[in-house]
N, C-alpha and C positions, 0 to 999 in steps of 0.2 A: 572798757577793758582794753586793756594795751594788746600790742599784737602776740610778743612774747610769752604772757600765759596762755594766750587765745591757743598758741601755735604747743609748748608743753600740755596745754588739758590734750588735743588734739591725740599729740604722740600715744600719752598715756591710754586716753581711748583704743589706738590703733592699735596699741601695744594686748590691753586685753582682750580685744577682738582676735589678735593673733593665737593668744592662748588658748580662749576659748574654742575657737577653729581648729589648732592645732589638737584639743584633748577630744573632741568630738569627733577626727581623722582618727585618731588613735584607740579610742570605744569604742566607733564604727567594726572595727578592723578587729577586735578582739572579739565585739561579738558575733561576729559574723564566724569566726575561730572556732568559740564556742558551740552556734547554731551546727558549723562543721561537723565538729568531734562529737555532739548529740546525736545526730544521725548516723553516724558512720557507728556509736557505740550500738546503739537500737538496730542499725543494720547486721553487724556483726553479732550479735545475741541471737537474733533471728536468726541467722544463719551456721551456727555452732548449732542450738536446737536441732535444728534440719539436717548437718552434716553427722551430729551423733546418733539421732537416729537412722540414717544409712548406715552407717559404721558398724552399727551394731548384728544387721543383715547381713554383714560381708562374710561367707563361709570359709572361703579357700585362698588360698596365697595368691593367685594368678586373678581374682577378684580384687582382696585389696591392694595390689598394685597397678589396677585397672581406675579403683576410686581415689587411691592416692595421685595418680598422674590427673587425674578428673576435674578435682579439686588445686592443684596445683598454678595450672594457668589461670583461670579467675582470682584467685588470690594475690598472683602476682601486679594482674592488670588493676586489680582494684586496689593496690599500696601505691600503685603511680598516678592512679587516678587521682588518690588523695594528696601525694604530693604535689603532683599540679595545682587542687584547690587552695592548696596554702600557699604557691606561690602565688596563684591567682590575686590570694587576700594581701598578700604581702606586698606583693606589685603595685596591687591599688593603694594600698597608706600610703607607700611610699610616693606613688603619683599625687597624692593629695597633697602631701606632706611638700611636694618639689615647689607645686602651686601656690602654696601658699607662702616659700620662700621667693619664688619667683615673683609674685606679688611684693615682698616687703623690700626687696633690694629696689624695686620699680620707685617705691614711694622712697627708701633712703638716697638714689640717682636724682630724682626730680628733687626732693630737698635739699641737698648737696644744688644741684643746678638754679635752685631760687634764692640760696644763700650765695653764690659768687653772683648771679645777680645785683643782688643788694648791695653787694662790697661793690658792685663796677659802679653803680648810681654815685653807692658814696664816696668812691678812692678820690682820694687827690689828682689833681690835673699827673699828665707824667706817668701812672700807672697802669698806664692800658697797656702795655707787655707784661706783664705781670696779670694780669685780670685775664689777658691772651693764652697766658703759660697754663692759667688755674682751669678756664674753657677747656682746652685743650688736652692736657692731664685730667680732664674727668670724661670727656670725651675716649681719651684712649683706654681709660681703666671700663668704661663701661662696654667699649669694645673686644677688649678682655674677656669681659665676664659671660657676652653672649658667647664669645668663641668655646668658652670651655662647659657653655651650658649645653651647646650644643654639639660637642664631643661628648660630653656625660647623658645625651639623649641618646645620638648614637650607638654608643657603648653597651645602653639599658637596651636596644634595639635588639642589637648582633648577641647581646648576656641570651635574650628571651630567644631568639631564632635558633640557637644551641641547645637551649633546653627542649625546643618544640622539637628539633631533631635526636636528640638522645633520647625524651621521652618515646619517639616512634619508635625510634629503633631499640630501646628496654621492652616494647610491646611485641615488636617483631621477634625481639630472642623469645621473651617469654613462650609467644605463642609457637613459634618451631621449635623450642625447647618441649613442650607440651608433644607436640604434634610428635617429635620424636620418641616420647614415653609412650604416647598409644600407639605408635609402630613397636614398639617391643612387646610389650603386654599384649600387641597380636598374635605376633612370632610365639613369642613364651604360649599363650592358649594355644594357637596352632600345635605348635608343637608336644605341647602335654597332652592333650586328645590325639 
């Protein structure tokens, strides 16, 4: 068998190895979505049960503003908890997803680098500036391409280190936003007795 098809069956393999990689990065990631939103619906059920049966004991105004502030802060921490988890989910396809482009440009650079190979073997006397130019220009495109993978890693770095920060501080309001409703629902009881 010549090299040629040897080197096309090759790609093509490579090619549905990527796909199948690719669809299995992306199933992963959906049902891990799913297993998410399962439990958080079954958590949430459970928890509705639970909160209408308190609700339903609640007598007096200065009560249910006591169980509404109550309820309040957990609810809010547990929408960013779940926010996190989907970025979590999302974060990892996309780290999968990066990898396995990372991977394919690696094998399109080394192909690319064994095909001007080939041409340098075979050029004509005379052409080695030329075979120089072609090294060279692929050398500097693949020096390109780390540079901006690695601004695009970065980026995903300081994206996440800002979410890790907003999310604290959306927990930090939450919870002295809380903490401020049970100081009043103090006041207000105090004050009605």
């Amino acid at each position: 068998m010549s090299a040629i098809p040897e080197q096309l069956f090759a790609r093509q393999k490579s090619a549905i190895d990527t796909v199948i990689a690719t669809q299995s990065a992306l199933f992963s990631g959906f049902e891990k979505l799913i297993d998410l939103n399962m439990k958080v619906m079954r958590a949430t059920l459970d928890e509705v049960s639970q909160t209408s049966q308190q609700a339903a004991g609640v007598q007096d105004p200065q009560e249910a503003l006591t169980f509404a502030t109550s309820i309040a802060q957990p609810n809010a921490e547990k929408a960013l908890a779940y926010g996190k988890h989907v970025y979590d989910i999302v974060a990892g396809v996309q780290g999968d997803l990066a990898k396995l482009s990372e991977s394919q440009v690696a094998d399109a650079q080394k192909q690319m680098a064994d095909v001007i190979d080939q041409m340098a073997k075979s050029a004509p006397t005379g052409s080695e500036g030329a075979v120089a130019m072609l090294k060279s220009s692929l050398a500097t495109a693949n020096s390109a391409y780390d540079s901006m993978t690695k601004a695009a890693k970065q980026a995903a770095e300081v994206a996440e280190t800002n979410l890790n920060a907003a999310t604290n501080a959306s927990f930090k309001a939450a919870s002295d936003a809380a903490d401020a409703a049970n100081k009043v629902a103090s006041r207000t009881r105090r004050t009605a007795a």
